[in-house]
Structure formats: structure tokens, C-alpha cells
C-alpha positions as CSV (number, residue, x, y, z in Angstrom):
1,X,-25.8,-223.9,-31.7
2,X,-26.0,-223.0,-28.0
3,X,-23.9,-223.7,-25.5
4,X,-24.8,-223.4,-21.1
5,X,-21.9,-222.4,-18.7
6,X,-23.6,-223.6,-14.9
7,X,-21.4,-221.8,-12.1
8,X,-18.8,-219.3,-11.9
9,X,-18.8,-215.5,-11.7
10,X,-16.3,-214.4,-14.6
11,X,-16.9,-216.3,-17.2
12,X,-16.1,-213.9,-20.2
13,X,-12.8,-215.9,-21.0
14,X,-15.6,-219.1,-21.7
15,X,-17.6,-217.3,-23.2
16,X,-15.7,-216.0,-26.0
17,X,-13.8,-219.6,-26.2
18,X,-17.1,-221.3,-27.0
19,X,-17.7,-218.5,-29.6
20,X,-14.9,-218.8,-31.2
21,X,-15.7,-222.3,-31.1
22,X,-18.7,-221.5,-33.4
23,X,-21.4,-221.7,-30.6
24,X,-24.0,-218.5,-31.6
25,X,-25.6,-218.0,-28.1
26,X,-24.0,-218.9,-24.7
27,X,-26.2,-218.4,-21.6
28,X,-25.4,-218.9,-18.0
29,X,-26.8,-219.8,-15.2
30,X,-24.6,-219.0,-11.7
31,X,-25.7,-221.9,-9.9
32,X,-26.0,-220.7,-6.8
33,X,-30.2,-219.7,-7.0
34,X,-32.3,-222.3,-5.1
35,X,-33.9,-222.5,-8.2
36,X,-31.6,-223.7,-10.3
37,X,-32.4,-227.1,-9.7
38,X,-35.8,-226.9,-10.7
39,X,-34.8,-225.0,-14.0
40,X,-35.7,-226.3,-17.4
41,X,-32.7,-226.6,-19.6
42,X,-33.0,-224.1,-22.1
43,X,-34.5,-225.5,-25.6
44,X,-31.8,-226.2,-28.4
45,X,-28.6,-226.7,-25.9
46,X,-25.9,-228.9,-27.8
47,X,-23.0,-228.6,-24.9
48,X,-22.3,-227.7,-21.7
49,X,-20.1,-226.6,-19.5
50,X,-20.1,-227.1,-15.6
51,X,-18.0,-224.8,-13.3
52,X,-17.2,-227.5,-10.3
53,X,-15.9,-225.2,-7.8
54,X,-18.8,-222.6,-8.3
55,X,-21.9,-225.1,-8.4
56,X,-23.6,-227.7,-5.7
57,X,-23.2,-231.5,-6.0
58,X,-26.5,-231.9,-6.1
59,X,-26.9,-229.6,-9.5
60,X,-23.7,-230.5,-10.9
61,X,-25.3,-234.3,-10.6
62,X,-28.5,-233.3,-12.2
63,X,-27.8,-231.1,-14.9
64,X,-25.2,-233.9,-15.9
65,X,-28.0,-236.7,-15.5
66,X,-30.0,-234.4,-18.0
67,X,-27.3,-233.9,-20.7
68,X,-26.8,-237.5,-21.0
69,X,-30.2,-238.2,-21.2
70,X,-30.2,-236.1,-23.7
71,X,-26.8,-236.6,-25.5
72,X,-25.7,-233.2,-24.8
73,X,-22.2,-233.3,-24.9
74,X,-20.6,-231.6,-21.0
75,X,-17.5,-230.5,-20.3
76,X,-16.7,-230.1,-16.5
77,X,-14.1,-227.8,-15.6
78,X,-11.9,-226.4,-12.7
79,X,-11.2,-222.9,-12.2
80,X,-7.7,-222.2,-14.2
81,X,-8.1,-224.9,-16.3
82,X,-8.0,-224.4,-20.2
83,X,-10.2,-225.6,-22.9
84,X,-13.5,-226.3,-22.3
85,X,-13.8,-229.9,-24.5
């Protein structure tokens, strides 16, 4: 399974969480690139997991349009926050 984590800087503690959560590749994308809303989501992406404070609206609104379309389950969370659904 693999998981995307869209914003943030340090997102090791994530990371490992969605390892340990059985998730065998993680990638992430910083959101902050101009590109980023023209990216393709990576092939075989069950979940993801939006930074809010770290991405735009705009991308936070289309990556979450995407997933949904493709019932990929998202988890939106704030820095500090635990858990990452």
C-alpha cells in the first residue's frame, strides 16, 4: 500500500506512523511547487494525508476532489495534531 503526505516540512513523525500502520511506501509532496497542482497522483495511492497549514486552498481542494473520485481514503490534519485517520 502507499500512502501521500501533501504539505509540511518535518514529516518523519507521519511517516513512521503510516508505517507502522502497514503502509510500505510513503511519498511526499511539499505543496508549495507551482507545480503541484498540475501533478498526477502517484499510481497505487490508497490514503492520504493533507498538511492544512503547510498547503494552498486551491491544492488542498483538488487533491481532495481527486481522492474522492477515486475513493482514496484522506485524512486532513493540523500541525500538532495526533493520528493521521
Amino acid at each position: 500500500m502507499r500512502a501521500l503526505i501533501i504539505g509540511g516540512d518535518h514529516v518523519d513523525a507521519a511517516k513512521r506512523a503510516l508505517y507502522a500502520s502497514g503502509y510500505t511506501e510513503v511519498v511526499h509532496w511539499t505543496g508549495r511547487k507551482n507545480n503541484d497542482l498540475k501533478r498526477p497522483l502517484p499510481a497505487g495511492v490508497t490514503h492520504m494525508v493533507i498538511m492544512l497549514e503547510f498547503v494552498s486552498h486551491a491544492l488542498a481542494r483538488k487533491m481532495k476532489t481527486t481522492a474522492r473520485s477515486q475513493r482514496i481514503s484522506v485524512a486532513n490534519r493540523r500541525a500538532g495534531s495526533t493520528g493521521l485517520g
